[in-house]
Residue frames relative to the residue before (quaternion, step in Angstrom):
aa qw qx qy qz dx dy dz
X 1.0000 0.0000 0.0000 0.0000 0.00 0.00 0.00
X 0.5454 -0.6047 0.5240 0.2496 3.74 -0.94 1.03
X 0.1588 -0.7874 0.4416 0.3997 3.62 -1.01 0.33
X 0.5138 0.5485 -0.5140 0.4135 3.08 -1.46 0.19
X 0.8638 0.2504 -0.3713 0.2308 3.60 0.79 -0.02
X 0.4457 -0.7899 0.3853 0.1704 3.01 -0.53 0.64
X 0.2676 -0.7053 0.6300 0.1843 4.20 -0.82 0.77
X 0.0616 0.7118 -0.6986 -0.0395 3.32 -1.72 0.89
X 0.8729 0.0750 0.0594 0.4784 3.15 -0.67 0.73
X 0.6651 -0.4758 0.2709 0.5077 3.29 1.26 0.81
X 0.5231 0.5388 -0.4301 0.5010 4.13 1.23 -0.08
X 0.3569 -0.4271 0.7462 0.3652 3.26 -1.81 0.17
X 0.2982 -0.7178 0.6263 0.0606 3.33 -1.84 0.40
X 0.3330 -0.7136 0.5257 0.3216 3.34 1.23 -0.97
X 0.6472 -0.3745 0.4582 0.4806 3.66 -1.09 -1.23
X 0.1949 0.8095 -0.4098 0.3725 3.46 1.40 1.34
X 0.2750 -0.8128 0.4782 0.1872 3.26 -0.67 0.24
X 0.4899 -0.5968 0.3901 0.5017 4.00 -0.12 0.52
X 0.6470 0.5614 -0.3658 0.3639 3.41 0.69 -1.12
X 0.5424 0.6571 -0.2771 0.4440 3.67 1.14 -1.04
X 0.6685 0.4573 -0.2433 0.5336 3.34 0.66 -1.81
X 0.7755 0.2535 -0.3913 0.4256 3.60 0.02 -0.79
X 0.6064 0.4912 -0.4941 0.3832 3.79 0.17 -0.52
X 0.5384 0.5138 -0.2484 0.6200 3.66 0.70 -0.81
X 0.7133 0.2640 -0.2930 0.5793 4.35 0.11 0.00
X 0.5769 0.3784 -0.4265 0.5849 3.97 0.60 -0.29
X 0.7115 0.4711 -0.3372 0.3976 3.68 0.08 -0.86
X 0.7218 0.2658 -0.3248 0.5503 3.59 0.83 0.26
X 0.7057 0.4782 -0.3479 0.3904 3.51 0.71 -0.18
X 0.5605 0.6764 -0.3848 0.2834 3.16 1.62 -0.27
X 0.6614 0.5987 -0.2693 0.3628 3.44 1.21 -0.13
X 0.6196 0.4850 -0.2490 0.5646 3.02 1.96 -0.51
X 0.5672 0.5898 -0.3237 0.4751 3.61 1.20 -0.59
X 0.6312 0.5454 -0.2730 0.4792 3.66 1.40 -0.80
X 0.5693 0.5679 -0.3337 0.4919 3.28 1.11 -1.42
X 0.8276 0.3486 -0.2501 0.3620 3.79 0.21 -1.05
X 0.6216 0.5017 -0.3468 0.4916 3.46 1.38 -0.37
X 0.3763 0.6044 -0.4560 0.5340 3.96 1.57 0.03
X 0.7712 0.4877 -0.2516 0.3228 3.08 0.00 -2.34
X 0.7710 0.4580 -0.2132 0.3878 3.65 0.48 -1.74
X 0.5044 0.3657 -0.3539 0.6975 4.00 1.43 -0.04
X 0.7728 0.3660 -0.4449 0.2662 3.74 -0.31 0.00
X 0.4846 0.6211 -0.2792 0.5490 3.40 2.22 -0.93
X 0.8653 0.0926 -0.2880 0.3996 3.43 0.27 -0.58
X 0.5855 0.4049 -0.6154 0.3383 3.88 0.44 0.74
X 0.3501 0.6130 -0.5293 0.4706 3.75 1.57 0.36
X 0.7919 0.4888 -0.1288 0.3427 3.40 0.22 -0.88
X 0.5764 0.4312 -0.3397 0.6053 3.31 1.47 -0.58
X 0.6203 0.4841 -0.4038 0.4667 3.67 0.82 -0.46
X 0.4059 0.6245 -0.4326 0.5080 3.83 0.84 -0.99
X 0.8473 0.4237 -0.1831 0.2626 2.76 -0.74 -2.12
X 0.5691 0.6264 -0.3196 0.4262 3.79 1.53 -1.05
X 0.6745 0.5062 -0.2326 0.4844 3.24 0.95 -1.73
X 0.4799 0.6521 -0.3265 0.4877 3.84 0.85 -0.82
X 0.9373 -0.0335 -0.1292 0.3219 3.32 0.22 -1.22
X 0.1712 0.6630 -0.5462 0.4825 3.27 1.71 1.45
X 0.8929 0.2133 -0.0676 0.3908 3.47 0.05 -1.28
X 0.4316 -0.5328 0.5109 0.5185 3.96 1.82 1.01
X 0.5853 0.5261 -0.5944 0.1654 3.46 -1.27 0.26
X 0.4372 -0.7623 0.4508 0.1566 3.10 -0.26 1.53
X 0.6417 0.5199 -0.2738 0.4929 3.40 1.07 -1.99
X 0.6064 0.5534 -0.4480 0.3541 3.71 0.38 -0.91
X 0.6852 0.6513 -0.1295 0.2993 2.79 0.47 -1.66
X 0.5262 0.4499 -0.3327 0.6403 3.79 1.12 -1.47
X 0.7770 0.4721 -0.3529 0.2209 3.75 0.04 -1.33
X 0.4779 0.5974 -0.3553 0.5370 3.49 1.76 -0.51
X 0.7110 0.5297 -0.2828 0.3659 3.20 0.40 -1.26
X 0.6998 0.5014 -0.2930 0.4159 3.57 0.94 -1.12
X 0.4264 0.6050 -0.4153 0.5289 3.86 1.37 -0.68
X 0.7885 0.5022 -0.2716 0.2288 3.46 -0.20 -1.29
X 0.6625 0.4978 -0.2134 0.5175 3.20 1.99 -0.85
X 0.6480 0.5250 -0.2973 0.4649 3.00 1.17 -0.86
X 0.6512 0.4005 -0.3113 0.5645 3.93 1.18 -0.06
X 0.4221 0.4898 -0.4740 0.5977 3.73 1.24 0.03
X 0.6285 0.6403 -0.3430 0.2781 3.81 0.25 -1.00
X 0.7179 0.4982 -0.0479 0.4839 2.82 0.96 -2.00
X 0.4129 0.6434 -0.4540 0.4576 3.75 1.33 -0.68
X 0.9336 0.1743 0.1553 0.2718 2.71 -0.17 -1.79
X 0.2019 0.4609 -0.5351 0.6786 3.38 1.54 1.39
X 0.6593 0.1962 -0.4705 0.5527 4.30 -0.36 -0.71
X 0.7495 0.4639 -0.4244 0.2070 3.42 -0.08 -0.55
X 0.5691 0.5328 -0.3127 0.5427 3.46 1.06 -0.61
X 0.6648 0.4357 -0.3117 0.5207 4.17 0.90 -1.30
X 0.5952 0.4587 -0.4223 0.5070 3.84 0.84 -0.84
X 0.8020 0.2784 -0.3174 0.4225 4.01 -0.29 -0.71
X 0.3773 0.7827 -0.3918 0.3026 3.42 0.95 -0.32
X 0.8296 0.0946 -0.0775 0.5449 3.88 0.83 -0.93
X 0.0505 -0.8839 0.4317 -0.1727 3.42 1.55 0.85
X 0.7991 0.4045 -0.0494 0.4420 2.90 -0.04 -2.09
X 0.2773 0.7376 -0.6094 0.0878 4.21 -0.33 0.76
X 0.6579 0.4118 -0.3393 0.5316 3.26 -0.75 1.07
């Protein structure tokens, strides 16, 4: 191994720092972490509305279909959350 370089996580780094590597991995994920914290808050006030209309007009099916939005934006919560805290810890 050359010196100066340094392995994270099974990567070559070069004369990187970890801190680099991770600041440089948040900076691209930050758009996708947004994208799912949008999506997973728009799925489930879509769904709480659904689910409203569902049980204005008795409609079970409606209702499951509201219900399924709401999880599927709980999901998405808490996938960014799990991918955000996930590389926290550097150093």
């Amino acid at each position: 191994m050359p010196s100066g370089t340094r392995f994270l996580a099974g990567l070559r780094l070069g004369n990187r720092t970890e801190r680099e590597v991770a600041m440089a991995t948040r900076a691209v994920d930050g758009s996708i972490l947004f994208a799912k914290k949008l999506g997973g808050v728009f799925a489930m006030i879509l769904g709480g509305l659904i689910a409203a209309i569902g049980a204005n007009v008795a409609s079970p099916v409606t209702i499951a279909i509201g219900v399924l939005f709401v999880i599927a934006g709980a999901i998405l919560l808490v996938l960014k959350i799990i991918r955000r805290n996930e590389g926290g810890q550097v150093g």
